[in-house]
C-alpha positions as CSV (number, residue, x, y, z in Angstrom):
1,X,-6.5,-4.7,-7.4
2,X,-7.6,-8.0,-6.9
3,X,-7.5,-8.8,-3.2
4,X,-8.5,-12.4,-3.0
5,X,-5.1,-13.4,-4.4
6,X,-2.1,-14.9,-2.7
7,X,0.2,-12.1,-1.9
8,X,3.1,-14.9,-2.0
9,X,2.2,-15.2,-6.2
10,X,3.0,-11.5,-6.6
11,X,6.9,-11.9,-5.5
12,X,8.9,-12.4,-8.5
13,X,6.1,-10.9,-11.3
14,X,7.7,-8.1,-13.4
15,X,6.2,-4.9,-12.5
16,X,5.5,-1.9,-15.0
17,X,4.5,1.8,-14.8
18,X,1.3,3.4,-16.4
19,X,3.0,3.7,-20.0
20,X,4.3,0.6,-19.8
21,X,8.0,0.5,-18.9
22,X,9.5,-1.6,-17.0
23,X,10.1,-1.0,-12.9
24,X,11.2,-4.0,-11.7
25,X,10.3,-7.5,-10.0
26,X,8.1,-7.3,-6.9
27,X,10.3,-8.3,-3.8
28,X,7.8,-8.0,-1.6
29,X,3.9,-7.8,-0.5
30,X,2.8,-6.3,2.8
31,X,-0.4,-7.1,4.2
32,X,-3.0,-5.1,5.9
33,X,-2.4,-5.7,9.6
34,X,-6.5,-5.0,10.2
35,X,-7.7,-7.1,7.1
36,X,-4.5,-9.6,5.8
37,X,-5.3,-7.9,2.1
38,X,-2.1,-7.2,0.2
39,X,-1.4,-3.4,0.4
40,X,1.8,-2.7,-0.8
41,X,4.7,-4.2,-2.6
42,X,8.2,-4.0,-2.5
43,X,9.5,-4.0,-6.0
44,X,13.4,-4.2,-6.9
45,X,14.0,-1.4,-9.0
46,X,17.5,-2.9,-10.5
47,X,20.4,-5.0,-10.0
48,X,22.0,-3.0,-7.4
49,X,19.2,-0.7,-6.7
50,X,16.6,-0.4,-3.2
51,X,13.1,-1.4,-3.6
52,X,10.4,0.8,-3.9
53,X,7.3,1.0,-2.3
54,X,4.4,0.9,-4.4
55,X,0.4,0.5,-3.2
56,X,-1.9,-2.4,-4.3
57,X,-5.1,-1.0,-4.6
58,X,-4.8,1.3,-7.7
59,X,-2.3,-1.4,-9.2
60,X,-3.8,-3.9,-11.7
61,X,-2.3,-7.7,-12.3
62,X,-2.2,-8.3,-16.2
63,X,-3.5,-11.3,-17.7
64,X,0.2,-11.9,-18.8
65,X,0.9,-12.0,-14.9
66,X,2.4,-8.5,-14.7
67,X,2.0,-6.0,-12.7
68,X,0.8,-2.7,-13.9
69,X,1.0,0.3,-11.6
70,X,-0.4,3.3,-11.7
71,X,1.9,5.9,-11.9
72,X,5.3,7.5,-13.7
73,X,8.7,5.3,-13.0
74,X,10.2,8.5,-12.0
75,X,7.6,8.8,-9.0
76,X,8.0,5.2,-7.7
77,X,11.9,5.6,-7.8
78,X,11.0,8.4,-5.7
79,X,8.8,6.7,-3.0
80,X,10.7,7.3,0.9
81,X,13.0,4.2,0.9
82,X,12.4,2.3,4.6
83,X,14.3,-1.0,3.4
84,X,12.5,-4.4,3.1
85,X,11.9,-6.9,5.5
86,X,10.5,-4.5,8.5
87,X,7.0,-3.6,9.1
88,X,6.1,-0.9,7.8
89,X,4.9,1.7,10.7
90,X,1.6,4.1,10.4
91,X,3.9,7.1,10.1
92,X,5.7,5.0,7.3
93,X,2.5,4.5,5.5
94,X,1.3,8.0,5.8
95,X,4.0,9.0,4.3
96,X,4.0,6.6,1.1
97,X,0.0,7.8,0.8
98,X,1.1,11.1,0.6
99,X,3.7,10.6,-1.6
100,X,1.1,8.8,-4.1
101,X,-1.1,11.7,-3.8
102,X,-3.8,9.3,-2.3
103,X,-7.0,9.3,-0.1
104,X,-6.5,7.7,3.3
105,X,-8.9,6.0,4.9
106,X,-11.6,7.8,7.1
107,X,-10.2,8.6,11.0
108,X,-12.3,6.4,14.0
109,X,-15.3,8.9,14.5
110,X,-15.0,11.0,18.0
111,X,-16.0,9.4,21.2
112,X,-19.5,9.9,22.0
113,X,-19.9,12.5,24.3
114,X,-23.0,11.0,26.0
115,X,-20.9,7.3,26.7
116,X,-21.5,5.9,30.0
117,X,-24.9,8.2,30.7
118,X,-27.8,5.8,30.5
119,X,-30.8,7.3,28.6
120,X,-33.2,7.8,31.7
121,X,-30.7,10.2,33.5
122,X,-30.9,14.4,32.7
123,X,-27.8,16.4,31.5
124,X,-25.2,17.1,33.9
């Protein structure tokens, strides 16, 4: 998705599934806490439903100003419901990447095992 946008735009833009029906209205965005990027939304699913979260970055906003996500209704409705308003933990997001079926990003790389030994000294 675009990330240069202003996340406070996407609140209130209709949201739609891959074949076009309709989800619901975008609640809420949730920014990177690394990067400030949008990352996810929180998109109403009905009057007196929850909202669903849904991820930014395979999502596409629509030169009608709609959102167009990636994947079934059925499988958003399904997303693990951790109510709005909260951050949304690690363990939270891991769980909403997995439910997506989606690639997270690369772990740190391992500590180097030669950190703190200056280059002039031998092997311990």
């Amino acid at each position: 998705m675009q990330t240069d946008i202003d996340p406070r735009n996407l609140i209130g833009r209709k949201a739609f599934d891959r074949n076009g029906t309709k989800i619901g209205t975008v609640d809420e965005v949730y920014l990177d806490d690394a990067t400030g990027t949008p990352e996810w939304a929180a998109i109403r699913t009905g009057l007196f439903s929850r909202d669903a979260f849904v991820p930014l970055e395979p999502s596409e906003l629509v030169h009608d100003g709609t959102l167009r996500v990636p994947f079934e209704r059925a499988l958003i409705k399904d997303a693990p419901d951790f109510g709005v308003g909260r951050h949304l933990s690690p363990e939270q997001e891991l769980q909403l990447y997995r439910h997506y079926g989606l690639d997270l990003a690369a772990p740190p790389p391992l500590p180097d095992h030669e950190f703190g030994q200056r280059p002039d000294q031998p092997d311990a």
